[in-house]
N, C-alpha and C positions, 0 to 999 in steps of 0.2 A: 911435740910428739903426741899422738893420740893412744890411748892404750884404753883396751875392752877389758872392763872387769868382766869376768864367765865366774857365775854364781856355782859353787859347787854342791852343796844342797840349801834346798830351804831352809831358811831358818825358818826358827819355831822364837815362841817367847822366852820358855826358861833355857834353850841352849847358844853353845857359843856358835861365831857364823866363820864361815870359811870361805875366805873367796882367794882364788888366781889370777894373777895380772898376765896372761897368754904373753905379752911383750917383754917383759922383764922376768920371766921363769921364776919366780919366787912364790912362796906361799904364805899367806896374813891369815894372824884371828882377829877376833874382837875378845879382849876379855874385861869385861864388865868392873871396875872397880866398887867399894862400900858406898860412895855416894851419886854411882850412876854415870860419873867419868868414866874413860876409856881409855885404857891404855895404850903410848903409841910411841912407834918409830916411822912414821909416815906423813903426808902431808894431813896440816888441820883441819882439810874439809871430809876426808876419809877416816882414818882416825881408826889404824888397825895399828897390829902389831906383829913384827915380823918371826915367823920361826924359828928356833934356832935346831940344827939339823938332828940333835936326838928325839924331840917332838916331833918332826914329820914321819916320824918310821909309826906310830902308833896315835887313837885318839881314844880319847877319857868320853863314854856315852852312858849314861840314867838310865838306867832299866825303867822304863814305864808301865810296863806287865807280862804275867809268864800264861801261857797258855799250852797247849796240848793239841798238837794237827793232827791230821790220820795215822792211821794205826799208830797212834799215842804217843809220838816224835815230838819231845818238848822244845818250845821256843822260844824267845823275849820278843818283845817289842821295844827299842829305844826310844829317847825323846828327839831323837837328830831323825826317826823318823826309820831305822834300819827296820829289821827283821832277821833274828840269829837263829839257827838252829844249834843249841848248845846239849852238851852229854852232863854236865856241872849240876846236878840238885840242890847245890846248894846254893845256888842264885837266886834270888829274890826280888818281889819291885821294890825299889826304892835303891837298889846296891848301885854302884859303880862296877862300870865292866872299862876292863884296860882290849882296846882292840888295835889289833896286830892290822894294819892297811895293806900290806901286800898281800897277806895270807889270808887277808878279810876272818881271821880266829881270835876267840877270845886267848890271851896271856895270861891274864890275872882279873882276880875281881876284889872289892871289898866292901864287905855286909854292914849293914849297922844292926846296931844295938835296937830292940824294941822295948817300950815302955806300957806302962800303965797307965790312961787316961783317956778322956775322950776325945781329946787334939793331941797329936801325935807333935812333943813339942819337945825341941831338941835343944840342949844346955851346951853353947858353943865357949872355950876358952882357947883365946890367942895365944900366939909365943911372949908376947908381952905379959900375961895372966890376967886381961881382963877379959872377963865372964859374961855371955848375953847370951839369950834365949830367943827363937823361931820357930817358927812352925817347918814341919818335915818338907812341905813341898817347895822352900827356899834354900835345902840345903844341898851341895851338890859336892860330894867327895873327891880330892884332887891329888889325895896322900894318902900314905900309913903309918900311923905315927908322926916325926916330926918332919919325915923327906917327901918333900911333895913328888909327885909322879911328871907335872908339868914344871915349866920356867915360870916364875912368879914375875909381875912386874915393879915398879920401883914401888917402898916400901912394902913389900912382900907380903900385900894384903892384909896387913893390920890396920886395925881402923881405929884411927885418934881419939881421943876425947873430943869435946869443944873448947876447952882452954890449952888442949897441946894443938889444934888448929888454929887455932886464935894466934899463939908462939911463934907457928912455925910462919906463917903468914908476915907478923910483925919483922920478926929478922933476915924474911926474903926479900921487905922492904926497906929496913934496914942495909943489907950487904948492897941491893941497887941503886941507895941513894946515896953510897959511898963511893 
């Protein structure tokens, strides 16, 4: 069976990519795991992951920057590349905007926190409670609090130590050479 992937937008480096299989009517992301894996329900050379149907009503976009068009009609610019005309002042670069795809309108958005310093560097703790630090333009909001807004995939984006990968590795070889 031959099937056309049709790119739906460009990616960009820091966003997720979306593509349609025309032949199979279904819709895949890519979403990027801690160590540059990719999470998947798909074949290994593609290496997407499949929707599941309350994420395709809406997509999670980065405000990249807000600007001001004629007679003073403010807007954002996304990192997926959109362009919004929003009423919300209280949207900022750097926030997450929850966007509503049929109605192409923002739903919801959520701001961060700004800090004090010359790198804008942000103190991340998992559900697990460990603690790491980044810089702002690695970080990409996908929740409020503790409910994410998307479907996380397996291990629900906590990233291991090196001796709980070391573990988990040893007993998955372990259980196969049983």
């Amino acid at each position: 069976m031959n099937a056309v992937v049709l790119p739906i937008e460009k990616p960009k480096p820091p966003s997720l990519v979306g593509l349609c299989l025309g032949v199979v009517g279904k819709h895949f992301e890519d979403i990027i795991e801690d160590l540059g894996d990719i999470a998947s329900n798909f074949p290994a050379d593609i290496k997407v992951k499949l929707f599941r149907p309350p994420d395709i009503e809406f997509k999670l976009c980065k405000v990249r920057s807000v600007q001001f068009g004629q007679k003073g009609i403010p807007y954002i610019n996304t990192y997926d590349g959109r362009t919004i005309r929003y009423l919300d002042p209280l949207i900022k670069a750097n926030d997450t905007i929850k966007l509503d795809l049929e109605a192409q309108k923002i739903t919801d958005f959520m701001s961060r926190e700004k800090h004090k310093g010359s790198f804008e560097t942000i103190h991340v703790q998992d559900a697990t409670g460990h603690e790491f630090a980044t810089r702002m333009g690695n970080i990409f909001t996908i929740g409020k609090g503790s409910k994410p807004w998307v479907s996380l995939p397996k291990g629900k984006g906590i990233k291991l130590s090196i001796i709980e990968e070391a573990k988990k590795r040893h007993a998955a070889q372990v259980g196969a050479a049983a």
